[in-house]
C-alpha positions as CSV (number, residue, x, y, z in Angstrom):
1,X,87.4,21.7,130.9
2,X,85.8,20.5,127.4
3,X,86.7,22.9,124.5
4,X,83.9,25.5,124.1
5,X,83.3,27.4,121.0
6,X,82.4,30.5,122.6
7,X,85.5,30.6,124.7
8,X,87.6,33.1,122.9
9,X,84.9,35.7,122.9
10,X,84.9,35.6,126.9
11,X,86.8,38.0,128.5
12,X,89.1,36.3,131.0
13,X,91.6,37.7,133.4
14,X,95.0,36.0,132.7
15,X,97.0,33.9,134.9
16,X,100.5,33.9,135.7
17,X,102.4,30.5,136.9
18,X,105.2,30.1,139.1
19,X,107.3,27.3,139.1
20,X,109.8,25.6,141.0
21,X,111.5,22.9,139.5
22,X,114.7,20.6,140.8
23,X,117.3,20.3,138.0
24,X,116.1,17.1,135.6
25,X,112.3,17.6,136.2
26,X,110.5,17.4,133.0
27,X,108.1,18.9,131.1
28,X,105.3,16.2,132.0
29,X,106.2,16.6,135.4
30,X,105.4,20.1,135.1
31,X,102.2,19.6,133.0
32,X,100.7,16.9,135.5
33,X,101.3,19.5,138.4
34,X,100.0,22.4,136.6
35,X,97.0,20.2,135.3
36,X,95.8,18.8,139.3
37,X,96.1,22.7,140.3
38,X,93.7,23.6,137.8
39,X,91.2,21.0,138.8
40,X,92.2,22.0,143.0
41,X,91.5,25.9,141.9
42,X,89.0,25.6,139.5
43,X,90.8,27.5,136.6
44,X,91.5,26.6,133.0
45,X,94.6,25.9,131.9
46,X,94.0,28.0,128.2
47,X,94.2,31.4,131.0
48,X,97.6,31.0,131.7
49,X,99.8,33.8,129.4
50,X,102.9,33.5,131.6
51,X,104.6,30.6,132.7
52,X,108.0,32.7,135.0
53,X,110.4,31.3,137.9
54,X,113.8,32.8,139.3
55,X,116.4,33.5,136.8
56,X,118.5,30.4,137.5
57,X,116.0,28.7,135.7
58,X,116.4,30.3,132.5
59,X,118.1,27.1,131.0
60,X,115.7,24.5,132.2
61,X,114.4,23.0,129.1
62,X,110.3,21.8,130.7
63,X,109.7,25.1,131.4
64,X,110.1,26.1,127.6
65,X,108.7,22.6,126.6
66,X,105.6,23.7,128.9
67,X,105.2,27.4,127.7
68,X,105.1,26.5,123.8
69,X,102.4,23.6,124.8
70,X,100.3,26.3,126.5
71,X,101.5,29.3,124.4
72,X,102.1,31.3,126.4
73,X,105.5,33.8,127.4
74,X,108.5,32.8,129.7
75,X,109.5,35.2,132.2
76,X,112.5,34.8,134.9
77,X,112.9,37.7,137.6
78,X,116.4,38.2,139.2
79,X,116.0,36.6,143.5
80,X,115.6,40.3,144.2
81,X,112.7,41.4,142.0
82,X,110.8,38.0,143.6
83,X,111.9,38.7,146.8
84,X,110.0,41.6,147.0
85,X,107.0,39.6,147.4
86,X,107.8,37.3,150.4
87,X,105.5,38.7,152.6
88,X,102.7,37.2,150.5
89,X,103.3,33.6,150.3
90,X,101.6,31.8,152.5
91,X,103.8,28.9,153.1
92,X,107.3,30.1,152.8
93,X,110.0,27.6,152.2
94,X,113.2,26.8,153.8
95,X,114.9,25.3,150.9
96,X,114.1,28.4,148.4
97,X,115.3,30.4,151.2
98,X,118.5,28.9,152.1
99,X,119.1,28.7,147.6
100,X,118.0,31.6,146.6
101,X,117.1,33.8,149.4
102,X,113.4,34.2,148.8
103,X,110.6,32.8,150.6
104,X,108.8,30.4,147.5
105,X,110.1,30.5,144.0
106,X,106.8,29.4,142.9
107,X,104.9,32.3,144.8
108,X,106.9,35.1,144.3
109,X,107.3,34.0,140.8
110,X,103.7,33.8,139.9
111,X,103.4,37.5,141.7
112,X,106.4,39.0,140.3
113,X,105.4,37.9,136.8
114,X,101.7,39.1,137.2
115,X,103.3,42.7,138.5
116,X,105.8,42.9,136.0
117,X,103.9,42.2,132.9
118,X,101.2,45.1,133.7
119,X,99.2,44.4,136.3
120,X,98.2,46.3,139.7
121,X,100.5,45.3,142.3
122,X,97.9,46.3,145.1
123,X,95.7,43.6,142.9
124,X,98.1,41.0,142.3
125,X,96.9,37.9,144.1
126,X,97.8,34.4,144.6
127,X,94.9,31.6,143.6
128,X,95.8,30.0,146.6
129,X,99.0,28.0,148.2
130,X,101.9,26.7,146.0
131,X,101.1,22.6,145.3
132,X,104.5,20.8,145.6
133,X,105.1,17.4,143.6
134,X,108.3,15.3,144.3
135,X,110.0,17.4,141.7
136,X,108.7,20.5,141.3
137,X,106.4,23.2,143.1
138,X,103.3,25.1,141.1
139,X,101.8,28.4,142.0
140,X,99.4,30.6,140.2
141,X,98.6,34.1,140.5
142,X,96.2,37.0,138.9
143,X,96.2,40.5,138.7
144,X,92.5,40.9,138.3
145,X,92.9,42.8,135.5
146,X,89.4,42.7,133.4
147,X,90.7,42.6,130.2
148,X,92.1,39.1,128.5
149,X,95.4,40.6,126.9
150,X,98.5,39.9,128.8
151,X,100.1,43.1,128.4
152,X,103.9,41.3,128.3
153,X,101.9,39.6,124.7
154,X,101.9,42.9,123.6
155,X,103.9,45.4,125.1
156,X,107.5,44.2,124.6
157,X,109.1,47.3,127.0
158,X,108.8,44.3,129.5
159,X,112.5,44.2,130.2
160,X,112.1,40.5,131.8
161,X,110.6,38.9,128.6
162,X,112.6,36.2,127.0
């Protein structure tokens, strides 16, 4: 979407990105993906606050690379805390199941994030599917909160936040 002037003043309800990544997958990789399922979903990519995937990712240097592009937070959850959203993904995956015994790390990611960082779990929603790329997998979720603060941007007692 072309920059807008008037964009700040808008409220917006913020989104929350999951991510899946292989190990070597870089930051463009992750950019690209995130940038077609914008244009598939019709968001903007200035509403993402969180960019979160499962704690073995911590390390991976495109997911910070992405998140200071955007700037926006980093958040990993423990397989456990995304776990506990399996029964929403829509597609669940054999490989992130046999890894790391949940159903989409992208999915549950982007849910667990949203949940964690404020919002209404009976709310929390995904966009739509998870949009695999040779190297990486992209989901995005909301918590249809109304207002545009991400409450992990300003409540630090988020004891997931990097």
């Amino acid at each position: 979407m072309p920059p807008n002037s008037s964009y700040a003043s808008v409220q917006r309800t913020p989104l929350f990105v999951g991510i899946g990544c292989r190990h070597g997958c870089g930051s463009d990789v992750l950019r690209q993906l995130l940038d077609e399922t914008a244009a598939a979903l019709a968001f903007d990519v200035r509403d993402v606050r969180v960019i979160a995937s499962i704690a073995d990712k911590r390390e991976a240097p495109a997911m910070r690379e992405l998140a200071a592009v955007l700037g926006c937070e980093l958040w990993f959850g423990t397989a456990a805390q995304l776990a506990c959203f399996d029964a929403q993904v829509a597609r669940p995956s054999a490989a992130a199941r046999a890894r790391f015994g949940v159903a989409s790390v992208a999915e549950c990611a982007a849910l667990a994030a949203a949940a964690a960082c404020g919002g209404d779990r009976a709310k929390t929603r995904l966009l739509g599917p998870r949009r695999a790329g040779a190297r990486a997998t992209v989901a995005v979720a909301t918590d249809a909160r109304e207002d545009v603060q991400c409450r992990l941007a300003r409540d630090h007692r988020c004891p997931w936040r990097v």
